[in-house]
C-alpha positions, 0 to 999 in steps of 0.5 A: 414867153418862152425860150428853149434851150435845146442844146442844154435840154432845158426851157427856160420860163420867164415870167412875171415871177422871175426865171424857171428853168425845166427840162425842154420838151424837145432837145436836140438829138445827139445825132442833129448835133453830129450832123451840125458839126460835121456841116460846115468841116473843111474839106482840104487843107490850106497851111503851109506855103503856097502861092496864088496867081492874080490875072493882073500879073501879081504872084501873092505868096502865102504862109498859112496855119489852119486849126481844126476848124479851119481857121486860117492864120498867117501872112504873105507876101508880094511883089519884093518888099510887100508883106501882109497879114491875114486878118481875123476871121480867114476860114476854111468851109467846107470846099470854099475859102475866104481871108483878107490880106492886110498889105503893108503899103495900103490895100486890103485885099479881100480874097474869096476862092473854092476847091475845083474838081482838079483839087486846085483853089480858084476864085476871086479878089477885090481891094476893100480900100478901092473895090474897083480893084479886082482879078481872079486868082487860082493856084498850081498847088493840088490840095 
């Protein structure tokens, strides 16, 4: 059996013998990777404060931090006294979008959305703790 490493330029032999490492008779291309990297880039910027409006009347306030790879850290905060935490794993992909948010008083809202031709983000939410709890959502903020 043989395995490649293509990123490594190596193959990797496994045998009866032991482990042999020689070099891959077909490694990556340093253009391929380029190529790979730059495909999953986020394509606006999400931090800062900004708020989502929910078609079943909440007005969620967000404060974001989004890395270089859009991740996306932070909190909200809702309706007075309810606070949330961005959960592992909230990104920023390409036009598209995606975090849950950990509410204090109980739900998990699972927020998906993407950047519309107006530069405005839109899209869909759900409770992970009663998913028949769901509305659309959209912001006024151009990103």
């Amino acid at each position: 059996m043989r395995t490649k490493l293509a990123v490594a330029g190596l193959t990797l032999a496994l045998s009866i013998g032991g482990i042999a490492l020689a070099p891959a008779t077909s490694a990556v291309t340093g253009s391929s990777v380029a190529r790979a990297a730059t495909a999953t880039v986020p394509s606006f910027f999400a931090g800062g404060t900004w708020m989502l409006y929910q078609s079943n009347g909440p007005v969620v306030t967000l404060n974001l931090t989004q890395d270089g790879s859009g991740q996306l850290y932070g909190s909200a905060s809702c309706c007075g006294s309810v606070v949330g935490t961005i959960e592992y794993g909230a990104a920023v992909d390409g036009t598209s979008i995606s975090f849950t948010i950990a509410w204090s008083n109980g739900p998990r809202g699972r927020y998906t959305g993407s950047l519309g031709a107006d530069r405005r983000l839109s899209g869909f939410t759900f409770d992970l703790n009663n998913p028949s709890s769901q509305a659309t959502w959209s912001t006024s903020r151009v990103f």
